[in-house]
C-alpha positions, 0 to 999 in steps of 0.5 A, spaced: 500 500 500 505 505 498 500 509 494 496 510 500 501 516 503 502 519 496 493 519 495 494 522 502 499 528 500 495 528 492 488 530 496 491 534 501 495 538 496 490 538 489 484 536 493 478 541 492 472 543 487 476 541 481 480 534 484 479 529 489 482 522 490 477 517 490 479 510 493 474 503 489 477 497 493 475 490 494 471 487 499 465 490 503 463 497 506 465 496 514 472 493 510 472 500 507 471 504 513 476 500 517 481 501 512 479 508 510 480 510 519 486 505 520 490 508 514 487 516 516 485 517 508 483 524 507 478 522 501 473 517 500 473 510 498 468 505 495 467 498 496 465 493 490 463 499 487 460 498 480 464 503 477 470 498 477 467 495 471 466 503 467 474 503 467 475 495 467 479 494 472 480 488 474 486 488 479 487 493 485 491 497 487 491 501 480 491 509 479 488 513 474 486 521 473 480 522 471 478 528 468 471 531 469 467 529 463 470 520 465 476 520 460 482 517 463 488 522 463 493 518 467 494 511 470 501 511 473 500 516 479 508 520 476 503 521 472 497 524 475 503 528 480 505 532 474 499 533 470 496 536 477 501 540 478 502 543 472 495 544 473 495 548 479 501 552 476 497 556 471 
């Protein structure tokens, strides 16, 4: 789980109107919440979610950037980093 630490940081530093982490995680909500309080996650995360399948995940963990009309625009969290930070730049 070292994307967690790094979720967090992301949330903290990009997190408002225009972005926000949202965890998709395997198993059921009480899990989630456990998960969600144990690692103190600064975002929301969903358990067996029906939006796993809009983007195929099959495997978790997995990152993408989605923008806000559903497209991905990253899938490797570098990636995300450095978009969201030219992003704020402007």
């Amino acid at each position: 789980m070292a994307e967690v630490p790094h979720l967090v940081k992301m949330q903290k530093e990009f997190g408002g109107e225009d972005f926000s982490v949202v965890g998709l995680m395997q198993g059921n909500a009480q899990a989630a919440s456990q998960f969600s309080l144990a690692q103190k996650l600064n975002y929301p995360i969903f358990a067996n979610s029906k939006d796993f399948d809009a983007y195929d995940v099959m495997f978790l963990p997995v990152t993408y950037l989605v923008d806000p009309s559903g497209m991905i625009v990253a899938d490797d969290l570098d990636d995300a980093e450095k978009i969201l930070a030219q992003r704020s730049v402007r």
